[in-house]
ROLUM-162708 format. One record per residue (C-alpha): residue in three letters; x, y, z. Coordinates in steps of 0.001 Angstrom, whole numbers, plus 500000, padded with zeros to 6 digits. Layout:
BEGIN
ALAXYZ...
This chain:
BEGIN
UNK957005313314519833UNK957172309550520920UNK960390308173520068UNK958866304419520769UNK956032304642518790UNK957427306621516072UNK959170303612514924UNK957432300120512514UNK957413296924514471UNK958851294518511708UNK956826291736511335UNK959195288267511303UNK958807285165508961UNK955813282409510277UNK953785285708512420UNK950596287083510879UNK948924290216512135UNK945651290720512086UNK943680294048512950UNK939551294641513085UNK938525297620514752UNK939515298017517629UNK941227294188518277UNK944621292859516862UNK945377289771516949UNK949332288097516670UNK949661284800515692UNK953066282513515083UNK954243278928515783UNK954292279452519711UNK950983280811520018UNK948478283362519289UNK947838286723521605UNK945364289242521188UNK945353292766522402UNK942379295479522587UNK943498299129522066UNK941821302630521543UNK943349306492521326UNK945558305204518602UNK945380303792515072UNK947157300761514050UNK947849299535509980UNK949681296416509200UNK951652297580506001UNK954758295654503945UNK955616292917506725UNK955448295859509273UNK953366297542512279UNK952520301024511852UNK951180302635515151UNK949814306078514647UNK948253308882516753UNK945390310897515803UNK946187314257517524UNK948780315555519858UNK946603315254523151UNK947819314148526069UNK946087310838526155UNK947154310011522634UNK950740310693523450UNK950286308865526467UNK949551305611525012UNK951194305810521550UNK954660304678522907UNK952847301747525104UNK951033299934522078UNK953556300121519991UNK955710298012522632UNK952861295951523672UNK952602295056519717UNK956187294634519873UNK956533292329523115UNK953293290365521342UNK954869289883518134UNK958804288889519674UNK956503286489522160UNK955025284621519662UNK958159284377517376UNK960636284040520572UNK959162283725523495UNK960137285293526567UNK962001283345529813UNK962316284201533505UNK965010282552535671UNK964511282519539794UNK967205281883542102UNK966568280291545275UNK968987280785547940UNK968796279433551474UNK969872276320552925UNK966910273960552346UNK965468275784549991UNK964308273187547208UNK962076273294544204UNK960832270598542116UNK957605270083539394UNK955236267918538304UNK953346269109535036UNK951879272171535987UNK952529272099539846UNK955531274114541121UNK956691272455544370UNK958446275489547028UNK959952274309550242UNK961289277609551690UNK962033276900555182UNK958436277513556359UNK956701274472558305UNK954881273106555315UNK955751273242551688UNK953874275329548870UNK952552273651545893UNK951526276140543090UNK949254275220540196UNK951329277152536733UNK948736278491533984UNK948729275808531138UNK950765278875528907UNK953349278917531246UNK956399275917530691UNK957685275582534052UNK961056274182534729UNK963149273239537758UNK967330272757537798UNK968840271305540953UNK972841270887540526UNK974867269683543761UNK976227273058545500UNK974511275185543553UNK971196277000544555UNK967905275555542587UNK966411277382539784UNK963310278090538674UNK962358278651534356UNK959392279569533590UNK958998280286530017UNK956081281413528344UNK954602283671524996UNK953022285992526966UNK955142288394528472UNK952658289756531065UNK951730286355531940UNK955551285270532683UNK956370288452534315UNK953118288303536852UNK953733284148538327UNK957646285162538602UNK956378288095540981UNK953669286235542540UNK956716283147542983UNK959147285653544309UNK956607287135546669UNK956247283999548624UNK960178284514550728UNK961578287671548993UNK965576288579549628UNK966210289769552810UNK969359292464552684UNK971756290827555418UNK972477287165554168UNK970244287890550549UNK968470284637551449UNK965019284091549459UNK963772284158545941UNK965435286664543587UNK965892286819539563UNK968910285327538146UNK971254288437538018UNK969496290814540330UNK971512292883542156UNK970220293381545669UNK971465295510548271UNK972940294467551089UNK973126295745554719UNK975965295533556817UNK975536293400560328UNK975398294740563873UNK978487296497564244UNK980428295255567552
């Protein structure tokens, strides 16, 4: 029994859900996100989601649970939004933007400019003696989820100083130094 997709995804004030065959489609005031799915059955019922399984097979089971959070991340994107916050610590590590283009200098000889997908609201802070931060702030949840990785792949934190790009409140473990 799937816990997760046992319960209704409640469908907020300004979203409409749409569903035709095998395609729903969420729209609200930030956007509008579609979503194919199969080996489950989905009904839109009283201002709620209903995601239902056809059998107890292992495939069903298997993805019963997963579309009822995609549904769920879909609707609370388009309603909410979703935000991811990078850190970047080093000294001379800077970040800055223009539109669309994500400016990185992280200590390598030449700086890396990164064009954003138009989805994605990109935005850098720079306070005196603090480290710079990256927000990147999107609808899609996937979509904000997969530049933060592909950002944080680019210098990830090393475990003796914890210089490079991390998330805002990631814990990371650290290694002690050459013992004397």
């Amino acid at each position: 029994m799937s816990r997760i997709g046992n319960n209704p995804v409640a469908i907020p004030d300004g979203v409409t859900v749409e569903v035709k065959e095998n395609i729903l489609t969420v729209k609200g005031k930030l956007g509008e996100l579609t979503q194919e799915f199969s080996a489950v059955e989905v009904k839109v019922e009283e201002g709620q989601v209903l995601v239902t399984r056809p059998s107890d097979s292992k495939e069903h089971k298997a993805k019963h649970g997963l579309y009822r959070s995609l549904i769920n991340n879909m609707i609370d994107g388009v309603s909410k939004g979703w935000t991811k916050e990078l850190e970047l610590v080093g000294v001379g590590y800077r970040a800055s933007n223009q539109g669309q283009k994500l400016d990185l200098a992280l200590g390598f000889s030449h700086n890396i400019v990164i064009d954003l997908a138009p989805e994605v609201k990109i935005e850098t802070i720079s306070e005196k003696g603090k480290n710079p931060i990256v927000k990147l702030t999107s609808f899609d949840k996937q979509l904000v989820g997969q530049v933060a990785a592909k950002i944080r792949s680019f210098r990830k934190p090393e475990p003796y100083k914890g210089k490079g790009i991390k998330f805002v409140g990631e814990q990371l473990r650290r290694k002690a130094g050459k013992s004397a």
